[in-house]
Structures are given as C-alpha cells and as structure tokens.
C-alpha positions in Angstrom: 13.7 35.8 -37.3 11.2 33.3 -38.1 8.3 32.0 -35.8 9.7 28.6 -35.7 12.8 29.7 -34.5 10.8 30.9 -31.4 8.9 27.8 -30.8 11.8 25.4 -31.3 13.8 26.0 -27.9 10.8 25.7 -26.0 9.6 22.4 -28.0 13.5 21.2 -27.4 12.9 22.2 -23.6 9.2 20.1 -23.4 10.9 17.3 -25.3 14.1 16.8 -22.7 11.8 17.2 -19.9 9.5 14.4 -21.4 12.3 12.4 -22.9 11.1 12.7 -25.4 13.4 12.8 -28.4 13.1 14.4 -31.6 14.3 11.5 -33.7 11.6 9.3 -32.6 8.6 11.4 -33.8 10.0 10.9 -37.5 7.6 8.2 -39.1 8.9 4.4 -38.3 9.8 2.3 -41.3 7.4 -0.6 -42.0 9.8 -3.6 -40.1 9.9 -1.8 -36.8 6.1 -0.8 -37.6 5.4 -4.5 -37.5 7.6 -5.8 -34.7 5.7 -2.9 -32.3 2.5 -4.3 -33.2 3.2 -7.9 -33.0 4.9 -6.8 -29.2 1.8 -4.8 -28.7 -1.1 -7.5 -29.2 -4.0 -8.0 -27.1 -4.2 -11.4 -25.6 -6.8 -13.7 -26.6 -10.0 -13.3 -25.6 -11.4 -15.7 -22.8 -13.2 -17.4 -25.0 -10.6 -18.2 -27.4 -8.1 -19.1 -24.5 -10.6 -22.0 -23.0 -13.2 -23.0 -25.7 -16.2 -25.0 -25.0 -16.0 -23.2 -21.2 -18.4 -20.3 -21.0 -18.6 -17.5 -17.7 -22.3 -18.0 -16.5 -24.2 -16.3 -13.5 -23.6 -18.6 -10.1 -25.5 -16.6 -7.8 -24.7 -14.7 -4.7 -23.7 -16.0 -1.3 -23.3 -14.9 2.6 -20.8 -15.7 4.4 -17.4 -15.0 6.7 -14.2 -15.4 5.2 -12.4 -17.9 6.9 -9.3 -17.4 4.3 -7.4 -14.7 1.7 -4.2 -15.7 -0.4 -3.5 -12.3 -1.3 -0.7 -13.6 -3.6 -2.7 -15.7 -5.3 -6.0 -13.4 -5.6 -8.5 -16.2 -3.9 -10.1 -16.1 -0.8 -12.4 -18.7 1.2 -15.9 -18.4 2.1 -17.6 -20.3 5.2 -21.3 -21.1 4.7 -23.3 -22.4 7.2 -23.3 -25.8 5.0 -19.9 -25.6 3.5 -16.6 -23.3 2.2 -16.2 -22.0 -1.4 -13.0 -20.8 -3.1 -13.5 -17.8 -4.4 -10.9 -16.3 -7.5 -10.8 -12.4 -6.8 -9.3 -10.6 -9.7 -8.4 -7.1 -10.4 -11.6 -6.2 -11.9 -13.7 -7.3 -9.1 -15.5 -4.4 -7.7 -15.5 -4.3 -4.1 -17.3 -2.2 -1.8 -18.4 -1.6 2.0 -21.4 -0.6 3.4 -20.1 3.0 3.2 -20.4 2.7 -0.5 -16.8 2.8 -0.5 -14.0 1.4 -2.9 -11.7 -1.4 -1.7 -9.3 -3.9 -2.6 -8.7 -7.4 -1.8 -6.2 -6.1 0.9 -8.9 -4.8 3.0 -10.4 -8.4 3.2 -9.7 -10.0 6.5 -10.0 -13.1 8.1 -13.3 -13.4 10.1 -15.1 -10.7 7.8 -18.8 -11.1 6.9 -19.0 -10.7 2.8 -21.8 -10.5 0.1 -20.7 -12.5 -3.2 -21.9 -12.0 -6.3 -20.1 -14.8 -8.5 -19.7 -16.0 -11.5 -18.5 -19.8 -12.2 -16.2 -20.5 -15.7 -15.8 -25.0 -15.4 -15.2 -25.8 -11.5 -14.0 -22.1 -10.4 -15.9 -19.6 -8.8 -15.0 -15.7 -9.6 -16.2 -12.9 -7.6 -17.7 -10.3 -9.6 -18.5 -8.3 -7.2 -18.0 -7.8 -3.3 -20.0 -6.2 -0.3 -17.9 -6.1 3.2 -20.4 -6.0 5.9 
C-alpha cells in the first residue's frame, strides 16, 4: 500500500466537506483564465472614475444630527449657523467616547457628533466619526 493511498480518502473527505471538487484544482485552460480575470477586475480608481475632481481635507465640525438615511449612507448635521449633508461610507471609521467601534446604525437622531470630513466637488464625506 502506498502512502497516497492513505492520504487520498481523507483529502476526498476535506474536499466534499469544502466543496470542493477535485476537477477544479486541475490547471484552467487560457479562455476561462481570461474570462475570470476580466469578471474579477478592480474598479477604477476614484480618480479615474471622476477626473479633474480631487478628495481634499474640509475640516472637522460639531454638531447634532438632525437626520440619517441609513439606506442611502448620508446623514445631516445641524450647526449653530447651518445643516450639512454628510456621505457616510463603509470605510468611515466611527467611534464613541468609549473608544469603541460603531456603525452608521448606531447614529440617531438628536446625537451630538464630531466630523472629520473630507469634500470631493459639492459633497461632504465623513472620514471619520466621534459620538458624543
């Protein structure tokens, strides 16, 4: 008995748990190589999507929110001199005063915020977020 008959019915075990199947680890021919990569392409870069349109630094505000669109990934900020629209997206980092980790679901209506936001043409985007 050879050692690969040993390994193979626990391989064949691995691979049905997995799904795995045994076919697919033999090499791909070069049409179905280039279909996966042309499926599997990175989207353009933000500069390349918009050009002309740089991100730059807007500053930081204070504020309540007076509205989230959780849908939508935007919420509203009342100054004492005016409201913003804010864009909150996945990558925003938001925190409490607990130094904890949040999402945009934990922003509510009447909360006092930090903003630290960065404006790309007439939006504002929240880079980062402090729930006091």
């Amino acid at each position: 008995m050879s050692r690969f008959s040993i390994a193979l019915p626990p391989l064949l075990i691995a691979a049905v748990s997995f799904g795995v199947s045994i076919a697919s680890a033999s090499p791909r021919p070069e049409s179905a190589r280039a279909e996966l990569a042309a499926t599997t392409a990175t989207p353009a870069s933000e500069e390349n999507a918009t050009p002309g349109v740089r991100a730059r630094y807007a500053g930081v505000i204070d504020g309540v929110v007076a509205a989230v669109d959780y849908r939508s990934g935007t919420m509203s900020v009342q100054m004492p001199n005016h409201r913003i629209d804010i864009v909150v997206l996945p990558s925003t980092t938001i925190q409490s005063s607990t130094n904890t980790f949040h999402t945009i679901a934990d922003i509510v209506k009447g909360q006092r915020v930090q903003v630290f936001m960065s404006q790309r043409g007439n939006s504002y985007v929240a880079e980062i977020i402090h729930l006091r």
